[in-house]
N, C-alpha and C positions, 0 to 999 in steps of 0.2 A: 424248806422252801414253801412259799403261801401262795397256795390256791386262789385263784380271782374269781367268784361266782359273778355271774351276771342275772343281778336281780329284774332287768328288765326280759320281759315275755312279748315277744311279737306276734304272739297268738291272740287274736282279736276277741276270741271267747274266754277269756281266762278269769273273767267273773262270773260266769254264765250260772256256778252252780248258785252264788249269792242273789241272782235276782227274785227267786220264788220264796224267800225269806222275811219273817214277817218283823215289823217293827219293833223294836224295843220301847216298851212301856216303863218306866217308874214305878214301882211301888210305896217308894218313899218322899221320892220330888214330886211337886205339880207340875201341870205342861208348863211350859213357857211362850207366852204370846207371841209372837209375827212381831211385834213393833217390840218388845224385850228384847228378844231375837236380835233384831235390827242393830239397838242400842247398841248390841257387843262390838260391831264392825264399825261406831259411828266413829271420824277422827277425833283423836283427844287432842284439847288444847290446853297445852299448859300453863300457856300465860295467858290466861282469860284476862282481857279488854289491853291489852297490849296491841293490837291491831288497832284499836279504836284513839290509843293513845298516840299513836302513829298515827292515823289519818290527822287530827287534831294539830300536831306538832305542823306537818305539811301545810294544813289549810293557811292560805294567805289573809292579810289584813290592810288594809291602807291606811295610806297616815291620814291626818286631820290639814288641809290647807288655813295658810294663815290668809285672810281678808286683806287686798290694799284700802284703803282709806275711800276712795272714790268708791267703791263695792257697797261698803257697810254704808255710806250717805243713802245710796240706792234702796238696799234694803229698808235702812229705816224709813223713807218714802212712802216705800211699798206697804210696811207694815202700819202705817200711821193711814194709808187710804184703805185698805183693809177697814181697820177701826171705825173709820166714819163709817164704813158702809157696814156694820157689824148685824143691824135689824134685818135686812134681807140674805144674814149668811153667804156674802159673797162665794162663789167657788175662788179655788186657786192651787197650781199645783207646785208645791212647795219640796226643793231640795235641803236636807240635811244630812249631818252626821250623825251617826250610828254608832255608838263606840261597841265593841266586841263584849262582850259578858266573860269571858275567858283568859282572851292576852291582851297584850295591847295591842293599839287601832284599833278600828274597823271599816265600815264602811258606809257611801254615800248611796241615801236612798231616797226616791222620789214619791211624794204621795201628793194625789189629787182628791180633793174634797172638798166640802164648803166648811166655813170659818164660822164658829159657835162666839168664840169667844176669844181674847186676847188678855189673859191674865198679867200685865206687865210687871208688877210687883215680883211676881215668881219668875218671870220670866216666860212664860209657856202660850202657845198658841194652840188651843183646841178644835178639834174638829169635830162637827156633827157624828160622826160615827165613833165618838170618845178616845180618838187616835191627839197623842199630845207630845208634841213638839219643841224643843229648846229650841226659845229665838237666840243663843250665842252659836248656838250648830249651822243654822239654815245662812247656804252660801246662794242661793237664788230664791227669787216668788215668781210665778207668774201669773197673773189677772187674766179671767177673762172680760 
């Protein structure tokens, strides 16, 4: 028959003799830094950027709306009096689409500035602060 020792001591001093005991040095190791130290406990990940590829997969996108016909007359309006008044850089705060760099969609973004220029051949609407615009994106202008 086996004996059960009970390793646990409910004697509160039962270190007492190890406290006056002096550090153990290396002679062969170097110290180890505070922030070395640290690194041992930091969590490991093992699928580094998997997190990142998840948030990604989550992030939403909107679609691109289609214009009705009466819309785009507007627009083009709007961008044809833009034009005339192209020497005093009109302001104007202009909605377009964004497409995503990533997936598909993206999103509709609003930028307010004045109008440099209106390259129609490319297609593009510049703005004084070299922000450039597809006119087949932009679903609003507003003048002021």
């Amino acid at each position: 028959m086996m004996k059960k020792i009970n390793m646990e001591s409910t004697d509160p001093h039962r270190y007492d003799d190890m406290l006056d005991l002096s550090h153990h040095v290396s002679a062969v190791r170097p110290h180890m830094s505070r922030a070395d130290r640290a690194a041992q406990f930091s969590p490991f990940a093992a699928l580094t950027g998997f997190g990142a590829a998840i948030r990604e997969t989550g992030r939403l996108t909107g679609e691109r709306l289609s214009l009705e016909e009466d819309v785009k007359q507007g627009l083009d309006e709007h961008l044809r009096l833009l034009n005339e008044r192209i020497r005093t850089c009109p302001a104007a705060s202009i909605t377009y689409f964004l497409p995503d760099e990533k997936k598909e969609g993206g999103e509709y973004v609003t930028v307010v500035g004045n109008v440099k220029k209106i390259r129609e051949f490319e297609g593009i609407v510049v703005l004084t602060d070299g922000t450039e615009i597809p006119i087949g994106e932009i679903i609003e202008i507003e003048m002021e």
